[in-house]
N, C-alpha and C positions, 0 to 999 in steps of 0.2 A: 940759381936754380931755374929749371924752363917751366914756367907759372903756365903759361897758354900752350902746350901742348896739346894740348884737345881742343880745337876753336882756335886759338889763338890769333891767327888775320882776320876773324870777326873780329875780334874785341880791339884790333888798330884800329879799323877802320872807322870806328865807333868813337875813337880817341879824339877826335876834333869836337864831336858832339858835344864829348864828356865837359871836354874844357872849357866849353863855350858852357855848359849847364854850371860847371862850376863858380865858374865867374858870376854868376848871374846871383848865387843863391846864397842868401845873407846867414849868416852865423843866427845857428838856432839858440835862442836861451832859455829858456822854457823846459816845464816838466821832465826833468830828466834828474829831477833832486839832489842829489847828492854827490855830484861830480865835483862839486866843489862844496862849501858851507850851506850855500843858500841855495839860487835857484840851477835850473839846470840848463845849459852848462855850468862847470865850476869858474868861479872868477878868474881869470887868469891875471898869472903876475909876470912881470917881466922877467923874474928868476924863470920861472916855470916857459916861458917861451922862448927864450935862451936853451933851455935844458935839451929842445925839441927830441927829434926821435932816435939821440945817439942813445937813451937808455933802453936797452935791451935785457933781454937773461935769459941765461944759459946756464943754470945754475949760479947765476949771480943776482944782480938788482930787479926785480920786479918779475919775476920767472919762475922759481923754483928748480931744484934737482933735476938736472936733463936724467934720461936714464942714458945707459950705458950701450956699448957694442953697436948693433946695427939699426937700434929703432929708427925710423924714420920721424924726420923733422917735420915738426906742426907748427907755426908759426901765428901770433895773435896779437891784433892790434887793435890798443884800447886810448881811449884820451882823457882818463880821469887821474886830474893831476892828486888828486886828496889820497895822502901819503897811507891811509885805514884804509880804504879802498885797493890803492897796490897791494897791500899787503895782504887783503882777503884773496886778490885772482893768485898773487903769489902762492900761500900755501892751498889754494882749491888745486894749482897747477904742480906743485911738491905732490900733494896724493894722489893726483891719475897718475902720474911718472914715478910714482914709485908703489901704484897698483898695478903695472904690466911693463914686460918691455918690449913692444911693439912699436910704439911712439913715443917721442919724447917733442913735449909741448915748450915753448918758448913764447914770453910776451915782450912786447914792445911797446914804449910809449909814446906817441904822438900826438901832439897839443892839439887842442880841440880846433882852434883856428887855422888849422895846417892840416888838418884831416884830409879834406878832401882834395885837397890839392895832392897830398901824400899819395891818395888811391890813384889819384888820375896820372900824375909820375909814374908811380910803380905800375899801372898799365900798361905804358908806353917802353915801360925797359925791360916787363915781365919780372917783376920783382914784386910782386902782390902777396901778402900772407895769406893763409890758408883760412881762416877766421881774422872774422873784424866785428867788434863790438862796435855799433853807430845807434848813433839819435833817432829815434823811432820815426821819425818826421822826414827823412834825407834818406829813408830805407827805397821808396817809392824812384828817384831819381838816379838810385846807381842800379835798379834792375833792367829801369830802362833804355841805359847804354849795356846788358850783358854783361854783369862784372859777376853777379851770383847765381849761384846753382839753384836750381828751380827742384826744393827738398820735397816735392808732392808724391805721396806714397812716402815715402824717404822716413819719417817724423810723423808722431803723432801727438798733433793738437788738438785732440778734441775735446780736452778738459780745460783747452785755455780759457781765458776771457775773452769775448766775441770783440772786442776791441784789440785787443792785443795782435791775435790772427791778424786784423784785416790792415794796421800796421803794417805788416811783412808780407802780403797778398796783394798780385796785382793780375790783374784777368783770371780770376779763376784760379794762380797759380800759387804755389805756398815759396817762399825766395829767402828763409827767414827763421828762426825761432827766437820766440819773445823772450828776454834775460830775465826781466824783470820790472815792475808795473810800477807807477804811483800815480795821482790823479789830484783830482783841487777837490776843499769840503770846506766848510765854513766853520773855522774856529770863534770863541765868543766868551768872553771875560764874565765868569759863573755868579761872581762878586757884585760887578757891574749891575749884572743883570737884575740881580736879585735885588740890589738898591732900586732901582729904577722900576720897581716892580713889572717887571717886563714876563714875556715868555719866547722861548725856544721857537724863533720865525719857522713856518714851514712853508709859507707862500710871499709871492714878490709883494702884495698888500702886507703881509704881518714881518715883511722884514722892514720895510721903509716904515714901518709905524717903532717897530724896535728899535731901530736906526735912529729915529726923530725922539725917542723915549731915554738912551743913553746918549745923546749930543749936547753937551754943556761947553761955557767959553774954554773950556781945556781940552774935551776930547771930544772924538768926534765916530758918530757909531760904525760907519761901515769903512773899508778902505782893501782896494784889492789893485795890484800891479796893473800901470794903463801907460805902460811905456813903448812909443811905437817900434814896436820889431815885436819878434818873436815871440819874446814872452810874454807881449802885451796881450797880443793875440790870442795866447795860451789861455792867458785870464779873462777875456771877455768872450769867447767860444763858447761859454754853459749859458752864459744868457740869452746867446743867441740862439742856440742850440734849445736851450729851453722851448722857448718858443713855436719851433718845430720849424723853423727855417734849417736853411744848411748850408754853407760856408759860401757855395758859388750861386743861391740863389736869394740874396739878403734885401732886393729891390720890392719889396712887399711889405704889406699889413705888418707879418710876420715881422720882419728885418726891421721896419721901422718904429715896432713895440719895442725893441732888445734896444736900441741905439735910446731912444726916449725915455725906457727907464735908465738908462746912466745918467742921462744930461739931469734927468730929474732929481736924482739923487747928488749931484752936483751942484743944483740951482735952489736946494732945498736945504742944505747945508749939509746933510747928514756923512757925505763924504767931501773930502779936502780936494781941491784942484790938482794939490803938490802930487796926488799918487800918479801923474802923468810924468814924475820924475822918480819913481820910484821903486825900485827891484823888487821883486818878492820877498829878497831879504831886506830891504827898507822897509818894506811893510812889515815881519816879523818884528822889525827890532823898535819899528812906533809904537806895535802891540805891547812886545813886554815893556815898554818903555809907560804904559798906562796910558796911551795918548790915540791910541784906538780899542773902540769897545769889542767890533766883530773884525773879521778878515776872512777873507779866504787866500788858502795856503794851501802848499800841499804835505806830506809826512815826512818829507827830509827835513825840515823846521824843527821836528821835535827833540830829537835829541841835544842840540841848540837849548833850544827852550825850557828843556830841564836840567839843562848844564847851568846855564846864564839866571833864569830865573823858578830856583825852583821852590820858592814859595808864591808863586804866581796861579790862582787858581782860575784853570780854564779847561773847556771841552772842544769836542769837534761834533760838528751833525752836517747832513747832508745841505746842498747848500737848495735855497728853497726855488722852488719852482712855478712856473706860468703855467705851460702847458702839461710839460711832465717835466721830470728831473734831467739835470743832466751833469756831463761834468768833462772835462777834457782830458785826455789821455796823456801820460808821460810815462819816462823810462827809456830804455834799451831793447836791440836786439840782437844777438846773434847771426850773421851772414856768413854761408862758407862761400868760398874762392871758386868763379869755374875753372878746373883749371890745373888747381890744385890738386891737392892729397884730399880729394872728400871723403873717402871708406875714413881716413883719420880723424877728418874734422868731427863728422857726424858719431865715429867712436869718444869723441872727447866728448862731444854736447851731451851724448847718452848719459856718460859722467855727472857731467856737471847740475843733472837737472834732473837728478833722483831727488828724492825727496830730503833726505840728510843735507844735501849738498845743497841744494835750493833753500832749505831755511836758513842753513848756517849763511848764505849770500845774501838773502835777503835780510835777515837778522841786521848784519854786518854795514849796511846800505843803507839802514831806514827805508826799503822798498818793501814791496807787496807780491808774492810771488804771482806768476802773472797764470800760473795752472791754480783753476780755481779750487781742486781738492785738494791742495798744500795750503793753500790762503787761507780756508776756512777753518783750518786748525792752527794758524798761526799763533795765534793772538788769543790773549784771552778775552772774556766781554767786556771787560772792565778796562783794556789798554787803550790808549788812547788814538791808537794805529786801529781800532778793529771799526770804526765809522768809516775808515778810508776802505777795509773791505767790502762794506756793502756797498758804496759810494763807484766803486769798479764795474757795478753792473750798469750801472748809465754811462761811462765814460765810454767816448767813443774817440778815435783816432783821428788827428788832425792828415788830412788827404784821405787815404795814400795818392797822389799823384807827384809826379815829378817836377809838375808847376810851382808844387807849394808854396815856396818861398815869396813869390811876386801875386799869388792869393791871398797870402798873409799880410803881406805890404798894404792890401789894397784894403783889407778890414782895419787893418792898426790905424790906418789913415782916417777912416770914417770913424773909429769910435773917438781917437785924438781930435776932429772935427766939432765933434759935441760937445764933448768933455769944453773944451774951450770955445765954445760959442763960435767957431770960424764960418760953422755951416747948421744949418736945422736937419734933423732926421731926416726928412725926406731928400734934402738935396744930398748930402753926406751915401745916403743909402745908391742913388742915382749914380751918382759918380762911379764907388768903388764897384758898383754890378756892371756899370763903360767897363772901366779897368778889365773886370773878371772875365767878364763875355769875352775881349781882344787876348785874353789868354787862352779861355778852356775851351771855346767854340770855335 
């Protein structure tokens, strides 16, 4: 099928870029929940990366009922390998195709480590799907090689979350609609606490005193993913963000309170050195394990967590704050094709992102829907998912720029720094703002 019909020798010419940005930019892991078990992306298995993007459906594996006669082909490409997950976009993609027959939708799976490589292939041969479900974080870098349709007027976001938008935004322009939201909150063993006569931290003083209140030779109070890459990142982005610094300007007061409270919390014993080796599902599984008191995590965990251990009593609250709250943004988005079939793509998203359809997705994902007036009635007050609602209105988005990946590098670096005594805040902080500067300036 001819994908660039409309532009099309843009988007070659663009193709060397692409490949050169692709090359560059590390496999995100981070806030994207439930692509796999734990964090986001799903862990991949060698089965699963063997399987790569021969499965398709056409009314077979991971697709749904095509409709019949002349609809027109929509194409959609996702990379969560977690077999609950197919099966939800599966029958979401059964009910548009056998609500009209206009279109008939088809999905394909594509390993998450192969993603982007896939788009920038199929740029180059015009073999692009019409929808592609991507990492909130790598939305930033394929608009700007020209690969999606700039949905402004098109869609209306104005009930999303102000993070979610700016995800899929880049100058002004809307490139995106958000799938679906989750974000990091501080879970914290109710039992623990209550032994330890402690109280529910709300500030960076009353958590490291919580912290040092529940820390005995067995466990240890606080523990949150400090693995350098992506997800590391992911997880130390509210502290610094707390603060009131921002990602590309961390060489300050600001930046070097966020880096000094870790090492402090590190040198103080209240959290374990080991979480620099440690996923966000290693830290879930120390938590239920009793061998951490708090965490932060984000709401793909839970289902997990009441599978595995469900006499384990615990809660989630926001995770506590410096200057104000804050919390780092994950999930998906929605990108159409330029190029493509967009009347189609955009009649599917319309679909998919009524309100029935969005909680049944959400539901299904352990996500949050990312339009704030379905979220608010998700959940009841009592679920353990609805802290992670309010918890969305701080969350902000990691970029959006197209540098990300090697921004990210350059914080996983300094927080790794500390954490392990390599370097002091200030010099740590130094370095990664060299780094940043020779990118974003």
């Amino acid at each position: 099928m001819e994908r660039f019909r409309n532009g099309g020798n843009m988007k070659k010419k663009k193709l060397t870029a692409l490949l050169t940005a692709v090359a560059m930019m590390t496999g995100i892991l981070s806030g994207c929940g439930s692509k796999g078990a734990e964090s986001a992306p799903a862990e991949k298995t060698p089965a699963a990366d063997e399987a790569s993007s021969e499965q398709e459906s056409a009314g077979g594996e991971n697709g749904g009922t095509a409709a019949a006669g002349d609809a027109q082909p929509i194409t959609i490409w996702y990379y969560w390998e977690n077999e609950g997950h197919q099966a939800t976009l599966d029958k979401l993609i059964q009910e548009y195709n056998g609500s009209q027959d206009q279109y008939a939708v088809t999905a394909k799976y594509v390993p998450f480590a192969d993603f982007k490589k896939q788009l920038s292939i199929g740029a180059s041969a015009d073999e692009l799907p019409d929808i592609a479900i991507l990492d909130s974080p790598d939305h930033a870098s394929y608009v700007d090689m020209g690969i999606f349709e700039d949905l402004t007027g098109k869609f209306d976001v104005d009930n999303y979350y102000e993070g979610t938008v700016n995800s899929c935004t880049v100058d002004g322009k809307l490139y995106g609609v958000p799938f679906g939201a989750n974000c990091l909150a501080l879970y914290y063993n109710e039992d623990m606490l209550t032994a330890a006569g402690g109280s529910v931290p709300t500030t960076w003083d009353e958590l490291k005193e919580t912290a040092k209140a529940l820390t005995t030779d067995a466990v240890t109070g606080l523990a949150f993913c400090s693995v350098q890459n992506e997800e590391g990142t992911f997880n130390f982005a509210p502290w610094l963000w707390s603060t009131g610094a921002t990602s590309y300007d961390i060489n300050n007061e600001n930046g070097v309170r966020a880096l000094t409270f870790v090492q402090e919390l590190i040198n103080e014993g209240v959290m374990s050195k080991e979480c620099i080796n440690w996923t966000q599902g290693d830290v879930m599984n120390q938590f239920i394990a009793g061998n951490v008191a708090m965490m932060v995590n984000g709401p793909w965990q839970i289902p997990t967590m009441q599978s595995e251990a469900p006499d384990l009593n615990w809660k989630v609250t926001l995770i506590p704050k410096d200057a104000q709250y804050a919390s780092a943004l994950g999930g998906e988005n929605y990108a159409v094709v330029t190029g493509g079939n967009v009347d189609g793509a955009l009649d599917f998203l319309t679909f998919a992102t009524s309100e029935e359809k969005v909680k049944f997705m959400m539901n299904q994902f352990g996500y949050i829907s990312a339009d704030k007036t379905i979220a608010e009635s998700q959940f009841a007050q009592d679920s353990p998912y609805y802290p992670f609602v309010e918890e969305l209105n701080y969350a902000m988005a990691r970029g959006p720029l197209a540098e990300w990946p090697s921004v990210s590098d350059a914080i996983s670096l300094a927080f790794n720094q500390v954490i392990t005594g390599t370097a002091t805040p200030e010099e740590a902080a130094a370095q990664a703002q060299a780094t940043i500067d020779g990118i974003v300036k």
